[in-house]
Structures are given as C-alpha cells and as structure tokens.
C-alpha positions as CSV (number, residue, x, y, z in Angstrom):
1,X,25.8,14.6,-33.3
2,X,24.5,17.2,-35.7
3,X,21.0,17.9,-35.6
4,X,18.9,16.2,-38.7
5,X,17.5,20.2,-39.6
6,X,18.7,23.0,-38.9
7,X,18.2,25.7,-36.2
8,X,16.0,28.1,-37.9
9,X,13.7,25.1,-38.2
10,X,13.2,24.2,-35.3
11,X,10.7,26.9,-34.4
12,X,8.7,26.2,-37.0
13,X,8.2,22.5,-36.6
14,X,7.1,23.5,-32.8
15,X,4.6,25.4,-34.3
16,X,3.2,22.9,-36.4
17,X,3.4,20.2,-33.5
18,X,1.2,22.9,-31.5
19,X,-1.0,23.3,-34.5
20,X,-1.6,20.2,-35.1
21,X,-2.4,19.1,-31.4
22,X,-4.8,21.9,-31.1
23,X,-7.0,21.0,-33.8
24,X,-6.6,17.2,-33.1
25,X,-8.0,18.5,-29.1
26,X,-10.4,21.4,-30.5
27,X,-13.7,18.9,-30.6
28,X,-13.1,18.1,-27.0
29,X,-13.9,21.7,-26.2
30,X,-17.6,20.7,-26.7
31,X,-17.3,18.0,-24.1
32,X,-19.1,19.0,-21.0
33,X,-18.7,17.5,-17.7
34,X,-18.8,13.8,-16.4
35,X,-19.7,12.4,-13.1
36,X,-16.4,11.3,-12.5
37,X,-15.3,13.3,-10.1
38,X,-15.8,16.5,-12.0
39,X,-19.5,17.1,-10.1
40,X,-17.2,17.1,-6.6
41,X,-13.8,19.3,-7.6
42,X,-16.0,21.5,-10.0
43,X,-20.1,21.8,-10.1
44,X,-20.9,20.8,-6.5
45,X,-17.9,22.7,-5.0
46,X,-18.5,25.3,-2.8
47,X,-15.2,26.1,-2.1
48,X,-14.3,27.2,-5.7
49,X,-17.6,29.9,-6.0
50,X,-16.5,33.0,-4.9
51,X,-12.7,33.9,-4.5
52,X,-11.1,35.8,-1.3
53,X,-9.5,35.0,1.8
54,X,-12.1,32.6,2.9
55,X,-12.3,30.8,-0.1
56,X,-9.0,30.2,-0.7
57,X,-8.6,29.3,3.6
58,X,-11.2,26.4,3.2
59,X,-9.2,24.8,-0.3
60,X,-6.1,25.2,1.3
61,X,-7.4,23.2,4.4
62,X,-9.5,20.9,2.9
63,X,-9.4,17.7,1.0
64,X,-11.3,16.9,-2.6
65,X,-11.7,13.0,-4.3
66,X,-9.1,11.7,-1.5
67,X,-6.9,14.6,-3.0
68,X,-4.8,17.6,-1.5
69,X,-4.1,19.6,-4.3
70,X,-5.4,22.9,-3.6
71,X,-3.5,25.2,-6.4
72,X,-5.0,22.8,-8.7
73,X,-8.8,24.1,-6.9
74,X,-7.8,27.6,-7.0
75,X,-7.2,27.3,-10.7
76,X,-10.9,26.2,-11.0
77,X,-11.8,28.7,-8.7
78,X,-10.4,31.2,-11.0
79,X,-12.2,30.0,-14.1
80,X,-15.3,29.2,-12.5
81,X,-15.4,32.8,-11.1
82,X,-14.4,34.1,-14.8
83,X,-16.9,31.9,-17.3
84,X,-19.1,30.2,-14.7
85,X,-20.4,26.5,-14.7
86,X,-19.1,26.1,-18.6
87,X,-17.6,23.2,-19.1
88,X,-15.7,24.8,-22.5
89,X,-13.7,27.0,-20.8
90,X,-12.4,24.3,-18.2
91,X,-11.9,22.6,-21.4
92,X,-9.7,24.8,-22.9
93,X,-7.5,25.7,-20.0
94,X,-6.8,22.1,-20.2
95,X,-5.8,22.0,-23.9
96,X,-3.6,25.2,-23.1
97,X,-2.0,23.5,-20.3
98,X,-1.3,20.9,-22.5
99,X,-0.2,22.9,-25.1
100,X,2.2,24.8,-22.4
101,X,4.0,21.3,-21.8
102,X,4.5,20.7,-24.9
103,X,6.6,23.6,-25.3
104,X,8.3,22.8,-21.6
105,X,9.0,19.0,-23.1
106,X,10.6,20.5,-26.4
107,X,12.7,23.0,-23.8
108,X,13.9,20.7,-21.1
109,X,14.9,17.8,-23.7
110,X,17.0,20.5,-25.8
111,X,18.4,21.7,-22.7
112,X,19.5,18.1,-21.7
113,X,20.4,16.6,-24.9
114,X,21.6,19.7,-26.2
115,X,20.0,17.9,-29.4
116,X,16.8,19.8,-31.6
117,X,15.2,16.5,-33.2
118,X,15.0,14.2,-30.2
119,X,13.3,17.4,-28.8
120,X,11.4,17.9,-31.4
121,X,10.2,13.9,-31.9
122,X,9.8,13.6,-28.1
123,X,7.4,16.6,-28.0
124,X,5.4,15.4,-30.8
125,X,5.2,12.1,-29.3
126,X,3.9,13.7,-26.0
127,X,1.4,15.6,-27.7
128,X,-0.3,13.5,-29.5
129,X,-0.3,9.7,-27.7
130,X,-4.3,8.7,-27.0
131,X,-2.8,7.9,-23.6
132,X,-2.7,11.3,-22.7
133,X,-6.0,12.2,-23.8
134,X,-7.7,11.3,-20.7
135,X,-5.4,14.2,-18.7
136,X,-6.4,16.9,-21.2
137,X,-10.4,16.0,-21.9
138,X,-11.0,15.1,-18.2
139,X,-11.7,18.5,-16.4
140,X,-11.2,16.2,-13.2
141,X,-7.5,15.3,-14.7
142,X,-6.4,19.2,-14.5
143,X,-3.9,18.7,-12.1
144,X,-2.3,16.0,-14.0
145,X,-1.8,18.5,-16.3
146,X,-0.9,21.7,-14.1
147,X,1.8,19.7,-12.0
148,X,3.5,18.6,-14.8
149,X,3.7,22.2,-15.7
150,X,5.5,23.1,-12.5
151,X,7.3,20.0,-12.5
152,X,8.9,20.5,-16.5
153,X,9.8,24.5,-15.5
154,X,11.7,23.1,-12.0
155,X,13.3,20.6,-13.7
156,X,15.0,23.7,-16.9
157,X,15.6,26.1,-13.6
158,X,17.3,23.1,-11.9
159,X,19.4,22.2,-15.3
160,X,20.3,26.1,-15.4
161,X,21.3,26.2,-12.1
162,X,23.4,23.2,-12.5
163,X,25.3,24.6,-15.4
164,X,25.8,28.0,-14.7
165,X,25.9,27.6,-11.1
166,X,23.3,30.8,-10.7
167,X,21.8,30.1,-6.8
168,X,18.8,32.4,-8.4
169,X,17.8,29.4,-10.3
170,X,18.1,26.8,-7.3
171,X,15.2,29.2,-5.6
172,X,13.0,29.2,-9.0
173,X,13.2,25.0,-8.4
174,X,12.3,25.3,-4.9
175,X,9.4,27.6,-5.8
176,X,8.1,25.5,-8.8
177,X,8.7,22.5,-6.7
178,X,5.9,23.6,-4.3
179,X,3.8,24.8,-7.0
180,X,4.5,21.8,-8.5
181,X,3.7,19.4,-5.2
182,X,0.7,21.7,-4.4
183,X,-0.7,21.0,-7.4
184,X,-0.7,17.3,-7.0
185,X,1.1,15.0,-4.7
186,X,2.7,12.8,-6.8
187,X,5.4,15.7,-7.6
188,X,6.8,13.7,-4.7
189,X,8.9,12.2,-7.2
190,X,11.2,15.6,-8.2
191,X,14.0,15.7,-5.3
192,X,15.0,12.0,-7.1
193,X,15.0,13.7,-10.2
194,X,16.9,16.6,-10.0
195,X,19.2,14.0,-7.8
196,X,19.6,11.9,-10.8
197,X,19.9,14.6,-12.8
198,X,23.4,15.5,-10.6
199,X,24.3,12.0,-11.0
200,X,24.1,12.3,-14.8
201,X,25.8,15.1,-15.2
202,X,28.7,13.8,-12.9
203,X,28.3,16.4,-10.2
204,X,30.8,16.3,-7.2
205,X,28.6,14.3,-4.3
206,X,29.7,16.1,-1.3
207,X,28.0,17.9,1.6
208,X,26.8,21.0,-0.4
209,X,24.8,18.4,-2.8
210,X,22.7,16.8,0.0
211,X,21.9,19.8,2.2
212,X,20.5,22.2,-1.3
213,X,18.0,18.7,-1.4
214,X,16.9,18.8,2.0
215,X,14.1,21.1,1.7
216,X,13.2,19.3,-1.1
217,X,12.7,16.0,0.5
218,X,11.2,17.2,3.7
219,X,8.6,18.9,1.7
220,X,7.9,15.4,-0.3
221,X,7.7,14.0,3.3
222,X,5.2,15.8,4.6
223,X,2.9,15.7,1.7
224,X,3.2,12.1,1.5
225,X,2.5,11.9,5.2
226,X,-0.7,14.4,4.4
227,X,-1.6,12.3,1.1
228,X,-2.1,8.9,2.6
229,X,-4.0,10.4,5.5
230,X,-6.3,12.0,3.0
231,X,-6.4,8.8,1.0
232,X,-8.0,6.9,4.2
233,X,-10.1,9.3,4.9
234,X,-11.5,8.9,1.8
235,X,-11.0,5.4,2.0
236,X,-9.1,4.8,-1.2
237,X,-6.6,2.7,0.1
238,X,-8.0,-0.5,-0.3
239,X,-6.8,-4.7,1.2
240,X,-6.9,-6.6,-1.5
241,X,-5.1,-8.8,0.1
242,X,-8.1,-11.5,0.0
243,X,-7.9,-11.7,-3.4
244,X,-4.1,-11.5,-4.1
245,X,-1.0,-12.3,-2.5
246,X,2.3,-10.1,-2.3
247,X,3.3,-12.7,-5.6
248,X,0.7,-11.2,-7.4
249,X,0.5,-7.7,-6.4
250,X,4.1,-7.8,-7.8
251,X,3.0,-9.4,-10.6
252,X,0.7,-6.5,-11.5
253,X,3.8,-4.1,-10.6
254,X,5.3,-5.7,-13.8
255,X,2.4,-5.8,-15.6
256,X,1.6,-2.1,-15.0
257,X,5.3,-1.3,-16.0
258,X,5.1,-3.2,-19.4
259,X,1.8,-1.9,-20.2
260,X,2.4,2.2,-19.7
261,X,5.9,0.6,-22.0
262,X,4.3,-1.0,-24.6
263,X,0.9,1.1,-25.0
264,X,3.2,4.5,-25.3
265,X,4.2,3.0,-28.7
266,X,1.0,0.8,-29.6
267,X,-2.0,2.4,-28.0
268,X,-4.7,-0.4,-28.1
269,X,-7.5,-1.7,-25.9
270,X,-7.1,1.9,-24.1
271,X,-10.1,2.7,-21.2
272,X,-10.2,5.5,-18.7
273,X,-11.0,2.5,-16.6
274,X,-9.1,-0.6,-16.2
275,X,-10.1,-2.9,-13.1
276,X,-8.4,-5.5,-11.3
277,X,-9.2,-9.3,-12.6
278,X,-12.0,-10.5,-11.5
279,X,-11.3,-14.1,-11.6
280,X,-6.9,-14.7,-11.4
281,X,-4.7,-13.2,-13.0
282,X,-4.5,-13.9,-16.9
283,X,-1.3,-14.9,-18.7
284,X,-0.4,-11.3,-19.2
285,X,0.4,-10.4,-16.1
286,X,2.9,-13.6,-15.8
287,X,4.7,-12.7,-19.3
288,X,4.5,-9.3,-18.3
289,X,8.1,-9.6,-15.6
290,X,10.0,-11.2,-18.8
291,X,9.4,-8.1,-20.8
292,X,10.6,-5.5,-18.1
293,X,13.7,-8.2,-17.6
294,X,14.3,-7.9,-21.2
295,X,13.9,-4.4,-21.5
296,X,16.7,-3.9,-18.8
297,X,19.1,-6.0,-20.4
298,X,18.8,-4.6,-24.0
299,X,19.3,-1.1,-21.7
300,X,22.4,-2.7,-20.7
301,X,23.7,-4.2,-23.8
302,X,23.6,-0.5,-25.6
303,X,27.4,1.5,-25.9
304,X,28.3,5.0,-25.5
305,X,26.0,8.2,-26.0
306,X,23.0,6.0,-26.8
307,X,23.3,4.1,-24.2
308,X,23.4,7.1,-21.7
309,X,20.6,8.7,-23.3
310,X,18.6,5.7,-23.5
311,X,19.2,4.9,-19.5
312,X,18.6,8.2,-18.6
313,X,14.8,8.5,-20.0
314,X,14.2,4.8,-18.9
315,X,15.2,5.2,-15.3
316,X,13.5,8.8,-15.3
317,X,10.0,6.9,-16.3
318,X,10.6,4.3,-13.8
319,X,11.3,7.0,-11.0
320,X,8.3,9.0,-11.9
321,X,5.8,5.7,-12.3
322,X,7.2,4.3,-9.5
323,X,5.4,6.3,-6.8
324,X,1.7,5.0,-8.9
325,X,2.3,1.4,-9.6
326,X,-0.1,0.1,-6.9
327,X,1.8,-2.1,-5.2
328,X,-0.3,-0.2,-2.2
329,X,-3.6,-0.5,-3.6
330,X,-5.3,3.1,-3.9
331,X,-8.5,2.8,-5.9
332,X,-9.7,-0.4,-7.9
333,X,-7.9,0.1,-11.2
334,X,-4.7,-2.2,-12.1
335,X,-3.7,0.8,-14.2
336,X,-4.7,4.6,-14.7
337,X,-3.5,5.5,-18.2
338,X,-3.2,9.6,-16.6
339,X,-1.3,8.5,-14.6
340,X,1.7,7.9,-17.8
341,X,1.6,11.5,-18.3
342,X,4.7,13.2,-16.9
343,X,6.7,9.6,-17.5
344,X,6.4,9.4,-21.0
345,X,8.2,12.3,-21.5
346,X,10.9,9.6,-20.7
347,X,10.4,7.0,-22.7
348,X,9.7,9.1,-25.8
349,X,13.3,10.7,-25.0
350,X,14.9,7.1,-25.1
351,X,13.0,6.1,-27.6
352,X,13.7,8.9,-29.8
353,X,17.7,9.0,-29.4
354,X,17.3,5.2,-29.7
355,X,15.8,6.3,-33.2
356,X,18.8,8.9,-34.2
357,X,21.2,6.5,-32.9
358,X,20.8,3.2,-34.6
359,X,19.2,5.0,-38.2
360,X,22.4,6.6,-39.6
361,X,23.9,6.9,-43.0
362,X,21.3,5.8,-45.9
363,X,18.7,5.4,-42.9
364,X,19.0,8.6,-41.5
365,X,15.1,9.7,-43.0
366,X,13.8,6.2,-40.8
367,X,13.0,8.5,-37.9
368,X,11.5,10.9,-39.4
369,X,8.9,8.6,-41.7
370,X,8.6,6.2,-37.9
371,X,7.2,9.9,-36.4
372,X,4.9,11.2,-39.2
373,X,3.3,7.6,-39.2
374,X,3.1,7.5,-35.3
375,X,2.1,10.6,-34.7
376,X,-0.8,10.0,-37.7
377,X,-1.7,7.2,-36.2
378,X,-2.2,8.8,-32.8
379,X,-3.8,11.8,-34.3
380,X,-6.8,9.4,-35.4
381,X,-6.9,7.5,-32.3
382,X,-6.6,10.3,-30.1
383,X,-9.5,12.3,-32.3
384,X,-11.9,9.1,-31.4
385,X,-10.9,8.8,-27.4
386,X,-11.4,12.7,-26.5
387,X,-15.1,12.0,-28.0
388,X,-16.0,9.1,-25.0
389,X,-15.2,12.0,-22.4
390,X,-18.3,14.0,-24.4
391,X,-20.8,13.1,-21.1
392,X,-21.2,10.5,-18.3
393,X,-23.2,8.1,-20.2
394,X,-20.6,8.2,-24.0
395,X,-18.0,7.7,-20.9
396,X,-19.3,4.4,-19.2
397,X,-20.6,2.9,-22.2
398,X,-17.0,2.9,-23.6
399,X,-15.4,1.3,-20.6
400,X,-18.4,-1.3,-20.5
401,X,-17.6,-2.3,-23.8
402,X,-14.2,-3.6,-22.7
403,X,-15.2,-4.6,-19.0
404,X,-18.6,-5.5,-19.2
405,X,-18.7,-7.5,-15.7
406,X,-16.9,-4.1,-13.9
407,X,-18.7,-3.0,-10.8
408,X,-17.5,0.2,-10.9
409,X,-18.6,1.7,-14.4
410,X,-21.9,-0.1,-14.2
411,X,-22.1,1.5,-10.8
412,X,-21.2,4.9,-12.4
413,X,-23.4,4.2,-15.1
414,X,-26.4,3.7,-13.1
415,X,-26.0,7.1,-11.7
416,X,-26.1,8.4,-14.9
417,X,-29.2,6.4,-15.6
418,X,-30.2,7.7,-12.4
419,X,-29.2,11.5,-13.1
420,X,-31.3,11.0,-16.4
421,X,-34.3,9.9,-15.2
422,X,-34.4,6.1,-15.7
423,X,-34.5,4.1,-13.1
424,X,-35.3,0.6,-14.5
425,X,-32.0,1.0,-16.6
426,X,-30.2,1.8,-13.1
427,X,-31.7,-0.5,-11.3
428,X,-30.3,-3.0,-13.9
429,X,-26.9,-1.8,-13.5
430,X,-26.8,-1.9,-9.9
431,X,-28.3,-5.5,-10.0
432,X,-25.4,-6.2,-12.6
433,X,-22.7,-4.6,-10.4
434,X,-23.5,-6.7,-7.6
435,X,-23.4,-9.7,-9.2
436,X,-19.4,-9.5,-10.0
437,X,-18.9,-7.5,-6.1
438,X,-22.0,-8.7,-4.1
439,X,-20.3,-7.0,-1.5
440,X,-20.6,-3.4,-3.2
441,X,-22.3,-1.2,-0.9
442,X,-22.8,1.6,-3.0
443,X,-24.9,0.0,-5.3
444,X,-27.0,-1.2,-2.8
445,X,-26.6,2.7,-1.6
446,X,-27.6,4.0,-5.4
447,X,-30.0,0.9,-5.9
448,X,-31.6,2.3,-3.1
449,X,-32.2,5.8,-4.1
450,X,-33.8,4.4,-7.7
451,X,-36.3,2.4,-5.8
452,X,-37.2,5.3,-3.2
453,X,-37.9,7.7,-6.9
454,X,-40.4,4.3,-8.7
455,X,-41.8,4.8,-4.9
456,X,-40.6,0.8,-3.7
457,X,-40.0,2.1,-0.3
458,X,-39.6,-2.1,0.9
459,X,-37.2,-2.6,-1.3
460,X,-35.0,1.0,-0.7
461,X,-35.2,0.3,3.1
462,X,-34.0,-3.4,2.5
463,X,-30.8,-2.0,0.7
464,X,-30.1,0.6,2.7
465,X,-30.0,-1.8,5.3
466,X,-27.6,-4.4,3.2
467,X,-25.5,-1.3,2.8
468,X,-25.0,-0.5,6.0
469,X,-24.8,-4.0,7.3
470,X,-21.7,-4.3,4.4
471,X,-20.1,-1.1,6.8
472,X,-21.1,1.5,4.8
473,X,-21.4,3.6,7.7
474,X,-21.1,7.3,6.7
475,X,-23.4,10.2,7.1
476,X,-24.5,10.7,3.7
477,X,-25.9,6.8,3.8
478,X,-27.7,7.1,7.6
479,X,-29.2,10.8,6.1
480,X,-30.4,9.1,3.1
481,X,-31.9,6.4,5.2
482,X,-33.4,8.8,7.6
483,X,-34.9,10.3,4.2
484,X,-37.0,7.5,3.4
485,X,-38.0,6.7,6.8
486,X,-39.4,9.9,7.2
487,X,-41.3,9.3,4.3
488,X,-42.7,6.4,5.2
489,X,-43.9,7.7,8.5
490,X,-41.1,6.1,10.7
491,X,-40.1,9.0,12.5
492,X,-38.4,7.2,15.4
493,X,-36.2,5.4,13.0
494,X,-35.2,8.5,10.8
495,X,-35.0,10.0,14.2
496,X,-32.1,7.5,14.7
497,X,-30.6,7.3,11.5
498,X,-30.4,12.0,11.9
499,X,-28.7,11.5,15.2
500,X,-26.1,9.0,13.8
501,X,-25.2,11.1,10.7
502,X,-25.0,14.6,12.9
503,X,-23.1,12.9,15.2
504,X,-20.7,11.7,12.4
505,X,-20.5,14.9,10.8
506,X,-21.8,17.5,13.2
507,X,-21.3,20.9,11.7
508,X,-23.7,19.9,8.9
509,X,-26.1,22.2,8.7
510,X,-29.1,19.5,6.8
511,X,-29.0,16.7,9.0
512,X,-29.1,19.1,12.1
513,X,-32.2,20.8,11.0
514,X,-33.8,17.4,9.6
515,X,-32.9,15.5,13.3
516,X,-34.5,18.6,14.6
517,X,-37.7,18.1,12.6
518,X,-37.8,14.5,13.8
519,X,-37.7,15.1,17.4
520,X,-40.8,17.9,16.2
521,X,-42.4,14.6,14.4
522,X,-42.3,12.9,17.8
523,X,-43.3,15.9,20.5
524,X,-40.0,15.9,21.8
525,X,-39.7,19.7,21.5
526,X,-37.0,20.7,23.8
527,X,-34.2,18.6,21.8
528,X,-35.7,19.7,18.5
529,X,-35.6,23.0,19.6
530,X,-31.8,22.5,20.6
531,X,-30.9,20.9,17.2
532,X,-32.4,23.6,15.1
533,X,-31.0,26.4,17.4
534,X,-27.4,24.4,16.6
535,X,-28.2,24.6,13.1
536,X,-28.8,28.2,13.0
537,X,-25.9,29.0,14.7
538,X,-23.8,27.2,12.2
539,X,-25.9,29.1,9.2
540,X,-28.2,32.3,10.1
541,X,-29.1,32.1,6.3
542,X,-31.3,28.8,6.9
543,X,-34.7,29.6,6.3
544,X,-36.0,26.1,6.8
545,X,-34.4,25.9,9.7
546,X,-35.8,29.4,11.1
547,X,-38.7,28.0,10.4
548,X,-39.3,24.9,12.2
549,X,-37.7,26.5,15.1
550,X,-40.4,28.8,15.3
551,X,-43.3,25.6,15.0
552,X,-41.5,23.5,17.8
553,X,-41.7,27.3,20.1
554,X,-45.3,27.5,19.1
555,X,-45.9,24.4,20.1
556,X,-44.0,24.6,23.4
557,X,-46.4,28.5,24.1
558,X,-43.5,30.8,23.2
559,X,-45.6,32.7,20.3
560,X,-43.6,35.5,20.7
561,X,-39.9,33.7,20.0
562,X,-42.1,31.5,17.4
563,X,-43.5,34.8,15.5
564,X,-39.7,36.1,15.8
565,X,-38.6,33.1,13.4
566,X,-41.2,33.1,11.3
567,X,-40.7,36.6,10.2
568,X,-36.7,36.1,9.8
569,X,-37.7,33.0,8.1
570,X,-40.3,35.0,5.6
571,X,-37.2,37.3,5.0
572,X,-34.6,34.4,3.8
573,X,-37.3,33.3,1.5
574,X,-39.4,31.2,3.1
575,X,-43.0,31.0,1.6
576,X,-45.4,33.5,3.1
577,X,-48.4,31.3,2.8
578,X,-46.6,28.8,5.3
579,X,-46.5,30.8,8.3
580,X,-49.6,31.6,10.2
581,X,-51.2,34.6,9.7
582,X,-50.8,36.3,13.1
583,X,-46.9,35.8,12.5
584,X,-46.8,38.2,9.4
C-alpha cells in the first residue's frame, strides 16, 4: 500500500506533531508538585540530594511508593542536583521524554508497518490523548515515561536485529531491556513482545529462538519476584476479597479492558483517580465482557493485511495491559489511566491501519479529516487536564467532583488542608472519609494530627488509638503517638509507644534519641543514656542527640563526659544559651 504523502513529508508532519504537543504541554511547566507521591520520590528524598557512590548504593538498594525503579531515582537525582527543588525542570524533562516517544512511536511503527501515515496518525494519536496527560504532568509518573523510552528503542534494535540478523543489535535489546525494567517493573511485559514480534514475522521456532530469550525472561523473573515483595512491604497488595468474589474481580478485568479501549478514542469522565465501587458493581462492569467479546470477533472477522495489522496492535495492548489489570489488587483504583501509556501505542496502530484499510478510493481523505478532529479534540481536553495537576488541592478537588464519597482523595485532600493550615476543613475530610471506609486508619492517623495542631489532645489520643486498634501498626504511627503523649505529660506511655517504633525500625535516628529523652523524662538514666549513645552512633551529626546525652551524664555525676557533649553539641549547632555555663 502506497503511503497517503509522500516521503519528503514525513519529516515535516513529525515536526508539527512535536510542535503542536509542546505547546499543548508548555502550561504544565508551571505546575509544581503534588502530594501524591511526588513529596516521597522527589522533595523528602534523601537518596536523590547529592550524587556519588553512596547515593546511587542506597537507590539502587532501596525501595520508593512500593516501587523498585531506581534509574527512574537517579534521573531525579540528576535534575535535582542540576536545578534543585524546582518543580519546572522535573516538568520539562517529562514533556521531553514525552516528546522523545513520540519520535520512538513514529520509528518503531514505520519500521513495522514499513507504512509513513499509520506512523504518522499513531504518533499523533499518542501524543496528544488526555489519557496520557497524567504520565507527562505528574513528576511522580516519570517512570511511566522513561521505561517506555527504553522499552520503544529495545523493541527498533530487536526489529533490526530480526531483519538484518546483526547479533550487535540483540545486545542493544538486552541492554535497553534492563534499562528499560530498571526503570519500572512493568517492562516485565518485553520478552512476550519481542516473542510475538518473532511470531509475526514468521521466524523459524527452534532452539536458537528460545535460548536468545532466556536472559530476558529470567531477568522479568526476578524483578517480578523483587516487585511483589516490595509491593507488601508497602502493603499495596490489598484482599478485597470481602467485598468481591473471583466473578467480579473478573468482571472489573473486562471492565478495565473496555475502558483503556473505549476512552483511547472518547476520552470522557477521565480522573487521575478512579476507585473501586463502593456499593456493587454497576451495569458497566456487566456490559463491559460483551464489548471485549465483540471486539475479538470483529478482530476475527477482518481479511488479509488489515487483519494482520489490526491483530497485531490488539494483542500487543492486551499483552502490555495485561500485567496491570488488577485481577491481583495493588492499590484501590479499578483503573489507573498511566497505566494506558505504552499500550496505546497499540491500539492507535490498529486503529489507524483499520482507518487506511477500510477508507479507500473517494474516501481516502476520511483518515486524515477523523485525525485532525481527534487530535483537536484531544488538544482541548488535554490543555484542561494538565491544569488539575497545577497543586494538591486543583488535584483532589477534580477527582472529588466525580467521586465525592472516595476515601482516598478526601483523605489526600485533608492533607492538603492540613499542609495549608486548615484544620477544620481536614478535619471534615477525614470525618467524610470515614464515613464511606470507617475502617480507614489513616484518616484516623491524619484526623489525629489536625486535632493535636487546634490543641484537642482527647480527641488525637482517641484516634490514634482507633488507628492502631484498625492494625495500623507502623513506626511512623506509634512515633506520632509517642509525640502527643509527651506533650501531654505521659511520659511512660510515649515511653512505650518510642520503644515500639525503634524496635520496628531501629536504625532511625529520631525515635532513638526521642525513647532516649523519655527514659530522661522518667530518671531512668542508664537506658536513656544507651539509646542516645545508639543514636549517635548511627549519626555523629545529631546535635539534639549530643545534647541530651550530655543532660542524662550530668544527671548521673559524669560532668566531665556531660561538658564533652555539650560542647560537640554547641559545635553542630545547638543553641549556646541551652547548655550550662560551666560547659562552654
């Protein structure tokens, strides 16, 4: 089939698909960032401050949001150490990204079709569909972005290795691969792509085939085996099995399948949050298996080129999806509209050479008028939802519009009260939030905190308490506890709530030097002294805890050991006026 323009065209309409995406993205480089998991993978991070060996060791070995994906932290390492805490710059590396896969879509679909206008249409399709928008205006959504990167350039190396038979081009895969899987997990997917890709092409299945994908399926082994155990520790995976049978949760397998299907092509009702049901599951999810049936069989009914074509991006969305359609609950969203990044490419191919295929002779121009008016009409939608990703609050509110009764954003949304300064409106949230999940121990948690700041200490203690009783049993939650105890005066109780959270994390510096201070509350000096020693070991920069080391060894006669600490104290900047005079 001859391509609708010609050659020396091509370039050019790139260009303008580029173009056009940059400007439709340029607002969103004023967006700063959310507290959706940016505060934890970017402006709380510690890991990403300062780059070198030690830096990189501790990403490398570490785990972020339930996520291992440490060339995705390095990245922010990089542009944190280059521009600082700016939220523009993460900004724009994520519009480049995105801009870099567009040109990557355009380059693997001409490579695979051998065709310039499905290439073209597919990568304007890509570029501009509001469902991407939360992977390029979400700093947090950067590795969406970057493994799809990795992923696109495998996939061209793995075509030209294919083709021309090059072994040089089966290491480039390999290499990308890892980059690729590093980046995010769910690159997991690639070894049954490129295997497909073999299948397509009609290459010989013999030994060779399988043992050139055995590194690549170990590999996708082991992260997977690395992913889920970073998943439970975060405690992501979630039994929802209460609330919904194996019927349903296949039931919301389909539904999830026709919605990433239908909202490709009609973006509406999008939300960077869409919960489970609260209350059954509506019709949707029940009409939603006859759709994909449907779908399959009009696959099926198709002749020839288009048919292969056609197949070929449908089964390559349905491999890519497949490893994100919940059917293991991770999260408490029915559908993550990032997640339709890399499989859309897909669709949009299919959907594109379904296009070309059926609109020939005085229809040939249909295609071309369908994309200009789709790719208007995701222009303007796509302007409008890279807006709500301006700041926590323009975020939450837009979710809350379509999911008023959601625990989660109202949760979220407290904290953002919270963050601002206005605790009555958290409070309400909270209070909302529990009444659709009464069994949501972080808002009790958060709740908690906004009473402790209007100086309720009754009611914080009483939902601290709820929270804990509900098994919210980390560190963070007894510290917190043991914070407003203290406050109160009940030093044997924040005593015990210290012990239980250094106990549960005990390398941590705070809840060391704050049991240590407890055991000083209640004139047990020779355990406070032995907690604060413990925490100076673990950081010799810890003037507080320098400091109440040297109070418990005055207390205990050693004036000498106590001036000793005072003065190193005094020298990581503790206030002068504090320590006793002789100690100077």
């Amino acid at each position: 089939m001859r391509p609708v323009y010609k050659s020396k065209y091509t370039p050019w309409l790139l260009a303008v698909i580029l173009l056009v995406t940059f400007l439709v993205y340029l607002p969103s480089l004023q967006n700063g960032f959310t507290n959706w998991d940016d505060l934890e993978q970017v402006v709380d991070n510690k890991d990403i401050k300062t780059l070198g060996i030690t830096g990189t060791k501790s990403i490398f070995s570490s785990f972020y949001v339930g996520m291992y994906q440490p060339v995705t932290t390095q990245l922010y390492a990089i542009v944190y150490n280059a521009f600082g805490e700016d939220a523009k710059a993460f900004h724009t590396f994520s519009l480049l990204l995105h801009l870099l896969n567009i040109i990557l879509v355009f380059s693997l679909v001409r490579l695979f079709a051998r065709e310039d206008t499905i290439a073209l249409i597919t990568a304007a399709l890509f570029a501009l569909n509001p469902m991407q928008t939360e992977s390029v205006a979400w700093v947090s959504a950067m590795s969406n972005l970057l493994y799809t990167s990795f992923y696109l350039a495998g996939l061209i190396t793995y075509l030209k290795y294919v083709r021309r038979a090059a072994l040089k081009y089966l290491v480039f895969t390999f290499l990308l691969f890892v980059l690729s899987l590093l980046s995010k997990p769910t690159a997991v997917t690639f070894p049954i792509v490129i295997l497909f890709i073999d299948l397509y092409l009609r290459r010989k299945v013999n030994l060779g085939l399988i043992i050139e994908k055995v590194p690549f399926l170990l590999l996708s082994i082991l992260i997977g085996i690395v992913i889920i155990y970073a998943r439970e520790e975060a405690g992501h995976i979630i039994d929802i099995t209460e609330r919904f049978g194996w019927g349903e949760r296949i039931l919301m397998v389909f539904y999830a399948i026709a919605f990433y299907v239908t909202h490709l092509i009609a973006p509406t009702w999008l939300s960077a949050f869409h919960p489970y049901p609260l209350d059954g599951l509506p019709v949707d999810y029940y009409i939603a298996p006859l759709v994909t049936i449907m779908l399959v069989f009009l696959l099926f009914r198709l002749k020839g080129q288009e048919k292969r074509f056609v197949k070929a991006g449908f089964l390559f969305f349905l491999i890519t999806i497949a490893i994100v359609l919940e059917l293991i609950p991770v999260g408490v969203q029915v559908v993550k509209e990032r997640y339709i990044y890399l499989p859309s490419i897909g669709l949009y191919f299919a959907f594109s050479a379904l296009m070309l295929f059926l609109f020939v002779g005085k229809f040939k121009r249909l295609p071309l008028l369908i994309t200009v008016l789709l790719v208007s009409t995701f222009s303007a939608i796509t302007v409008s939802r890279a807006a709500i990703w301006k700041d926590s609050l323009s975020l939450w509110n837009d979710v809350l519009e379509q999911y008023p009764e959601a625990s989660a954003p109202l949760i979220n949304r407290g904290n953002t009260w919270q963050e601002n300064g206005d605790m009555t409106k958290a409070i309400a949230d909270y209070s909302m939030a529990l009444v659709s999940e009464p069994a949501a121990a972080d808002a009790y948690t958060n709740r908690a905190l906004a009473y402790y700041k209007l100086g309720n200490i009754e009611m914080a203690l009483k939902d601290f308490d709820r929270a804990i009783e509900l098994g919210l049993k980390d560190a963070a939650t007894f510290s917190e506890r043991g914070l407003l105890r203290a406050s109160a005066g009940m030093f044997s109780g924040a005593n015990e709530d210290f012990l239980m959270a250094s106990e549960i994390e005990p390398l941590n510096v705070d809840y060391l030097t704050n049991l240590g201070l407890m055991y000083a509350k209640l004139e047990e000096y020779e355990p406070a002294r032995e907690a604060l020693s413990r925490a100076i070991e673990l950081d010799g920069s810890s003037a507080k805890a320098y400091y109440w080391r040297g109070m418990v060894q005055m207390q205990i006669k050693k004036y000498n050991a106590a001036c000793d600490d005072m003065k190193i104290a005094i020298s990581l900047g503790w206030p002068v006026e504090q320590v006793p005079a002789f100690c100077r």
